[in-house]
C-alpha positions in Angstrom: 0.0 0.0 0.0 0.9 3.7 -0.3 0.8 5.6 2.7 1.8 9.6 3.6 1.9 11.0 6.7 2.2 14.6 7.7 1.5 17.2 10.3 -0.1 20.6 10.4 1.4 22.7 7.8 3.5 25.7 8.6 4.4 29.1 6.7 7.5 28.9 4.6 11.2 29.5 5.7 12.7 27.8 3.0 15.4 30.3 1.5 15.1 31.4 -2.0 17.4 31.1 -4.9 18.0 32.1 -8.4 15.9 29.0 -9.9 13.6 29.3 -7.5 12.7 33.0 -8.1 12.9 32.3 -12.1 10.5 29.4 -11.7 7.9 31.4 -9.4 8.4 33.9 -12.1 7.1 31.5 -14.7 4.1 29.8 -13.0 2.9 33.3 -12.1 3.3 35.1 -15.6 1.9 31.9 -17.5 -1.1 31.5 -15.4 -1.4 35.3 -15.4 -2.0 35.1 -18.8 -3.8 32.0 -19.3 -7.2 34.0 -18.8 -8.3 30.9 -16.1 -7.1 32.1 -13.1 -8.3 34.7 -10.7 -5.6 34.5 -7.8 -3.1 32.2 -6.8 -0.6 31.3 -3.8 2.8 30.5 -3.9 5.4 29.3 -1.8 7.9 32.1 -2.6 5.1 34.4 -2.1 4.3 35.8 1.4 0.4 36.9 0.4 -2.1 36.0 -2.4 -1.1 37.4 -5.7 -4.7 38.6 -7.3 -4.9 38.5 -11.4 -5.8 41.7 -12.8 -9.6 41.5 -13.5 -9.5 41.8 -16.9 -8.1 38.6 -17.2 -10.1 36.9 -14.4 -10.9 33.0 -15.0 -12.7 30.7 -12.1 -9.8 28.8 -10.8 -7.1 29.4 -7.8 -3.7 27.9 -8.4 -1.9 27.1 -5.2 2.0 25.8 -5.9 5.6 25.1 -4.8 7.2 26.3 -7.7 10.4 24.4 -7.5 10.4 21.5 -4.7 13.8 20.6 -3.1 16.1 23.2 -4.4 18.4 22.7 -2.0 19.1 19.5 -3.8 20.3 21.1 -7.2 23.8 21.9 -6.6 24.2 17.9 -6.2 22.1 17.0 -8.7 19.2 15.0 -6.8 16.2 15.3 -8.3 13.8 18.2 -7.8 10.4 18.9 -8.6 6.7 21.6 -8.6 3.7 21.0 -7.3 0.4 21.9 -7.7 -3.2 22.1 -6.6 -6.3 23.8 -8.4 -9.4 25.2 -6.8 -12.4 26.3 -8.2 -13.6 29.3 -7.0 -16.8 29.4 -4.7 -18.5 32.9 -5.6 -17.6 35.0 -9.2 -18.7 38.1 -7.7 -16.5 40.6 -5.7 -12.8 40.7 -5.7 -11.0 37.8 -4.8 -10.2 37.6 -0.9 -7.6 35.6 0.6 -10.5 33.2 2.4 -11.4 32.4 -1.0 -8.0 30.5 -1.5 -8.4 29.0 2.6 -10.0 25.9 1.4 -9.6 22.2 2.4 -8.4 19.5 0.3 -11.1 18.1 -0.7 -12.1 21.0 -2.6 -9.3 20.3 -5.4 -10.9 20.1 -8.8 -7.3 18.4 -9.9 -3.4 19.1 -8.6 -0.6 17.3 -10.1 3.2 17.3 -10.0 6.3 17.4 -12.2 9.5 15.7 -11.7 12.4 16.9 -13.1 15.2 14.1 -12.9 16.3 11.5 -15.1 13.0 12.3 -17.6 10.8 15.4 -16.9 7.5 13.8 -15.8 4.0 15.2 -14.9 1.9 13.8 -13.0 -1.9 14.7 -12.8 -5.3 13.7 -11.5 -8.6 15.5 -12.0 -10.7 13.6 -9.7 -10.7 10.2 -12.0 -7.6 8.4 -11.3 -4.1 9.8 -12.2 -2.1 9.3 -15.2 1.9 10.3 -15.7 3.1 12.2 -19.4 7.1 12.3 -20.0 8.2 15.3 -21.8 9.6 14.2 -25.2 12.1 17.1 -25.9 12.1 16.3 -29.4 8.7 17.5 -30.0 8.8 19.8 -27.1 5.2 17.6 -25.9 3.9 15.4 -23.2 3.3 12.2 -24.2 1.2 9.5 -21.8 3.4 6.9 -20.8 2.0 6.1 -17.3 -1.6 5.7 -17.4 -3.2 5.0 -14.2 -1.5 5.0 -12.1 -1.8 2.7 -9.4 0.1 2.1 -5.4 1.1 -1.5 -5.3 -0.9 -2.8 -2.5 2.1 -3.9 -0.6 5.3 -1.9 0.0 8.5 -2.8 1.1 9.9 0.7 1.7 9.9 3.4 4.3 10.6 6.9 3.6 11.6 9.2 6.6 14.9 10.8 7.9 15.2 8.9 10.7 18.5 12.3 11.5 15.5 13.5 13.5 14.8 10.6 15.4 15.8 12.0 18.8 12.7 14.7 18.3 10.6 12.4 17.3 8.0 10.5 19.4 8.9 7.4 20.8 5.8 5.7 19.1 7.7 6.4 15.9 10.9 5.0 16.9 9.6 1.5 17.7 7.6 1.9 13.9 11.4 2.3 12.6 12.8 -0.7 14.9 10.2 -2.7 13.7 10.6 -1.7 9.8 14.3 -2.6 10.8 14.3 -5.6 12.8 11.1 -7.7 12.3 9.1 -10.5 14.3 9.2 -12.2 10.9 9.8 -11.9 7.4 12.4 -9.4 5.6 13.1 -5.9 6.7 11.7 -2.9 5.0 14.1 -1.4 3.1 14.5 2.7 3.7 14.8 5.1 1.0 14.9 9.1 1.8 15.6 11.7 -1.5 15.3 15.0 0.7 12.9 16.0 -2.3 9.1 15.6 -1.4 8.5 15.2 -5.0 10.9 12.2 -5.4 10.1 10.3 -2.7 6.4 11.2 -3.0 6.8 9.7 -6.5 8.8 6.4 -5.6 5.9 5.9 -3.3 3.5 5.9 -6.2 5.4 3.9 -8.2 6.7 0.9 -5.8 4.5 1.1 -3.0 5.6 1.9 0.8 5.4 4.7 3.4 6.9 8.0 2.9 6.2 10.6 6.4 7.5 13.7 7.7 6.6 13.9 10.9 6.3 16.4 13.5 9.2 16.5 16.2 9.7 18.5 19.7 11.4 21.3 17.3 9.2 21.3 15.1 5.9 20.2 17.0 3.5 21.3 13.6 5.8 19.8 11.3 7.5 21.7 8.3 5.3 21.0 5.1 2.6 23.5 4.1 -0.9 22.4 3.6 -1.9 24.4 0.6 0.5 24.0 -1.8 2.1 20.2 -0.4 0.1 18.6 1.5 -3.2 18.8 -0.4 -2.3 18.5 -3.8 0.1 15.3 -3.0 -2.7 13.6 -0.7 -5.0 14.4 -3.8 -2.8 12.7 -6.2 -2.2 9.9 -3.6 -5.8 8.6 -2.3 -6.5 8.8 -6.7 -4.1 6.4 -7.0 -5.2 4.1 -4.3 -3.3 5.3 -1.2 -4.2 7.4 1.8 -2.8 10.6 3.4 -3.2 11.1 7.1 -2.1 14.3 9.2 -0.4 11.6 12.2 -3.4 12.4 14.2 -5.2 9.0 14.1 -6.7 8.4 10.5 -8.0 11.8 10.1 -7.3 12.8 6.0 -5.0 15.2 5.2 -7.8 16.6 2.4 -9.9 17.5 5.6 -7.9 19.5 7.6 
């Protein structure tokens, strides 16, 4: 099965660099222009950024421009994520409460991956379905078509670094991946990219959490722009996406 687990989101402390700006940049001016979207908010971006009314659409675009930058200079993969709302009420200027809405309000979010191959990701609400960029025709073409979670994993996904702020319900869950009654241990795979490992998961099953810790007691990954579109993608393809507290759904919060 496919599994992610995360805490409360938190606002943004992640430090900005040149790709980073030049990506937020992009998203911002294309969807500007697109004529779809009324507002949108970015991680890069401390408040909403409202699209001039004359080129208002229905939709609000919330996004993490460029996922794991601090993994470029060694060459790790890196990714963008996205999750797209449609917007309750047409009338009025666009407020940021309109863009305060739970996951399960997503009409569709999706991700790319830029490693190996550049690969989006994407769900609407019927299943999700994976499109590799073929440079030589500068297109997406479909090459993963629903995408499924293999109903059993054999990998955890965590950086165990923090295991001294973690609680100790956690730690035995590691021991246990580690050394088991029975059977073979799990084997433990963590990128440093939410995009990567978020994807592996997809692709070959497993656990992947960040969890809250005494020094970080609401966790570091934000809601609107992580959290939601990823559990999105993930409970489409057959997995779930809990917050740690019990079973309550990330797309709830």
């Amino acid at each position: 099965s496919g599994c992610l687990r995360f805490p409360k989101a938190v606002v943004s402390t992640q430090s900005t660099g040149k790709l980073d700006v030049l990506a937020n940049d992009l998203f911002i001016n294309l969807l500007k222009s697109s004529y779809q979207t009324c507002a949108m908010v970015s991680e890069e971006n401390e408040n909403m950024i409202e699209v001039p009314v004359a080129k208002h659409g229905r939709y609000i675009v919330c996004f993490d421009p460029l996922d794991g930058s601090s993994n470029i200079d060694c060459l790790v993969s890196i990714g963008s994520i996205f999750g797209i709302y449609r917007r309750d009420s047409d009338e009025g200027g666009v407020t940021e409460q309109d863009c305060l809405l739970p996951g399960n309000k997503l009409v569709a979010a999706g991700y790319c991956v830029f490693g190996t191959a550049c690969m989006m990701v994407i769900s609407t609400g019927n299943g999700v379905n994976g499109f590799t960029l073929d440079p030589s025709i500068g297109e997406f073409i479909l090459t993963a078509p629903d995408m499924k979670v293999p109903p059993k994993g054999k990998i955890y996904s965590v950086n165990e670094g923090n295991s001294s702020y973690l609680d100790e319900k956690l730690i035995k869950y590691f021991t246990n991946c580690k050394y088991p009654a029975s059977g073979k241990p799990k084997a433990a795979r963590y990128v440093g990219s939410m995009v990567a490992d978020v994807h592996r998961t997809i692709c070959y099953g497993g656990i992947f959490m960040y969890p809250a810790s005494t020094s970080a007691p609401n966790g570091k990954l934000r809601l609107l722009y992580e959290c939601n579109p990823m559990a999105f993608i993930m409970e489409q393809a057959g997995g779930k996406a809990v917050t740690g507290r019990g079973c309550e759904r990330i797309l709830d919060v």
